[in-house]
N, C-alpha and C positions, 0 to 999 in steps of 0.2 A: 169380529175383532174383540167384543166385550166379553164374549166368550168365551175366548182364549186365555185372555186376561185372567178370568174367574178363576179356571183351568188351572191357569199355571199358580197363580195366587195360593189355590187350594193343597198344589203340591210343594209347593215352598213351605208351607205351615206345613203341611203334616209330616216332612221334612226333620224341620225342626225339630216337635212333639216327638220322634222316632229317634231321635239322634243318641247316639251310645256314647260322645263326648261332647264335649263344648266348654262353654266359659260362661260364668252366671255372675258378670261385673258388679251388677247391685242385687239390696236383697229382694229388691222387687221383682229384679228379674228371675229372682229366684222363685217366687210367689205365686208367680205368673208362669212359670218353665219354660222363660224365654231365652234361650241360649244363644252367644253371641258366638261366631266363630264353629256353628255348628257339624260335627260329622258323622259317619257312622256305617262309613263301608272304607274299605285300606285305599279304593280306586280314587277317593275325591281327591280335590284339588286341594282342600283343607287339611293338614296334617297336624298332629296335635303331642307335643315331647311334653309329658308330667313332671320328670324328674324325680318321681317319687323315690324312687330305687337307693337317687346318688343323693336326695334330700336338697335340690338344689332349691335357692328362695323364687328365685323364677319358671315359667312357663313358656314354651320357646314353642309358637304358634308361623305354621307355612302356612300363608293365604297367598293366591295370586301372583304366586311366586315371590313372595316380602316375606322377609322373618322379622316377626313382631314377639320382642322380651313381653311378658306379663309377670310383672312381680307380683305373686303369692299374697301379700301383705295390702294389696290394694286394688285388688277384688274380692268379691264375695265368696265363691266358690268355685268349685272344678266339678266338672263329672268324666268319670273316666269308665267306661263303660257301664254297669248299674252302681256305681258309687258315686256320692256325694261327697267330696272332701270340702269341708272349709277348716281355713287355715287360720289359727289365732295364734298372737305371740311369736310367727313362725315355725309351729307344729301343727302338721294334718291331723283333723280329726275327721271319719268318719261319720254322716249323718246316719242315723234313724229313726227316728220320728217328732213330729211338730205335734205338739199340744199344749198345754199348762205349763212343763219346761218342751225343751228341745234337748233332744239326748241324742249324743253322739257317744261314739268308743275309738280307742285306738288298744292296737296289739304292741305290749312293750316285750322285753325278753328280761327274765329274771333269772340271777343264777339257784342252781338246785344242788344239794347234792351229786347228781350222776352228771351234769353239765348245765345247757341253759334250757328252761323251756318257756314258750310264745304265751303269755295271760293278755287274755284282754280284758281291759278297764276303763270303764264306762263315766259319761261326761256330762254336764249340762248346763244351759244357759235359760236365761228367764224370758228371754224373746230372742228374735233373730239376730240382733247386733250385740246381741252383750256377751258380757265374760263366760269362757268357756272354763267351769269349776270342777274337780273331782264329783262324782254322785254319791253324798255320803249325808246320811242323817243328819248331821250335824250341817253342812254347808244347808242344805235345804233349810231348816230350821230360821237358818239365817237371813237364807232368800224370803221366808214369807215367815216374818216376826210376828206378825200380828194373826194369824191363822192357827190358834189353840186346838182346835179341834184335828187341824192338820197334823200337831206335833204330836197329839196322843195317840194317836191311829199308826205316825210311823212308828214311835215305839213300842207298840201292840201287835204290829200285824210282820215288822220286820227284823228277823233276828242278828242280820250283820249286813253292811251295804249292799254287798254283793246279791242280795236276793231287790234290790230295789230295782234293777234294771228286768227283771225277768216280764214274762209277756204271757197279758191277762188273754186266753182264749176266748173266753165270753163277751171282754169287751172289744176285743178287737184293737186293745193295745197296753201298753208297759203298766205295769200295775202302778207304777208312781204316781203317773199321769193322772189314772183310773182316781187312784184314792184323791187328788188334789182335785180332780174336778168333782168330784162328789162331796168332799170337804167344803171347798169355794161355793158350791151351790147350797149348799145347806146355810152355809152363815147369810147369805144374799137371801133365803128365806125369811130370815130371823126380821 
């Protein structure tokens, strides 16, 4: 019996860990890649409406046959098959990586000469619950005032925002990140 138990135990979690959607109520659970309401094949019994499409502020979750609203605005995030959205202000934004900030990006549409075309424009926050800022020199600047070494390095190494989100190969992540952790370390030497 105990062994069953284990059994099953083991395939419940890995379950989870596999799951292509779900709901990540806090940020711990997010921390943790504890997904509430998890699913990940069309057959489950769990069915998962984003709304992303119509931009509704809610998340409209079939469990057990109950349709449960989740307003947007009072969980943490969503994953909706390899994407992480969490939502600030009422705007998804796209996760991509956790480090010194957290950068996420959204695709907006700009008009152009010949009609619209899709830019995406990149975001970040100082930790997991804070404000979700444009990624621009200057906002950084602001996030870490007292990081001199940090400020001279952006203006040295980056020629316009748009190069701050790009992705160090060597290190195996955003070069922002890259310079801010190596920055931050250097002064914690001092």
């Amino acid at each position: 019996m105990r062994t069953i138990f284990m059994a099953l135990s083991f395939v419940v979690s890995g379950m989870a860990l596999n799951a292509q959607s779900g709901v990540y109520l806090t940020q711990t659970d997010f921390e943790n890649n504890r997904l509430t309401y998890a699913t990940n094949a069309v057959s489950d019994e769990t069915k998962i409406r984003f709304n992303e499409f119509i931009e509704k502020p809610f998340i409209i979750v079939k469990h057990n046959g109950e349709k449960i609203h989740l307003f947007k605005d009072e969980i943490y995030a969503y994953k909706n098959k390899n994407n992480i959205v969490r939502t600030w202000n009422f705007t998804p934004y796209y996760f991509l990586e956790k480090g010194h900030v957290w950068i996420y990006y959204k695709d907006v549409y700009t008009s152009q000469p010949k009609g619209t075309q899709r830019v995406r424009k990149y975001f970040y926050s100082t930790h997991g619950k804070g404000e979700i800022l444009p990624l621009t020199v200057h906002n950084l600047k602001r996030s870490f005032p007292n990081n001199n070494l940090f400020h001279l390095h952006l203006d040295a190494q980056f020629r316009s925002d748009a190069e701050l989100a790009h992705y160090d190969n060597f290190a195996n992540m955003r070069k922002v990140n890259y310079l801010l952790e190596k920055t931050t370390t250097a002064l914690t030497k001092k």
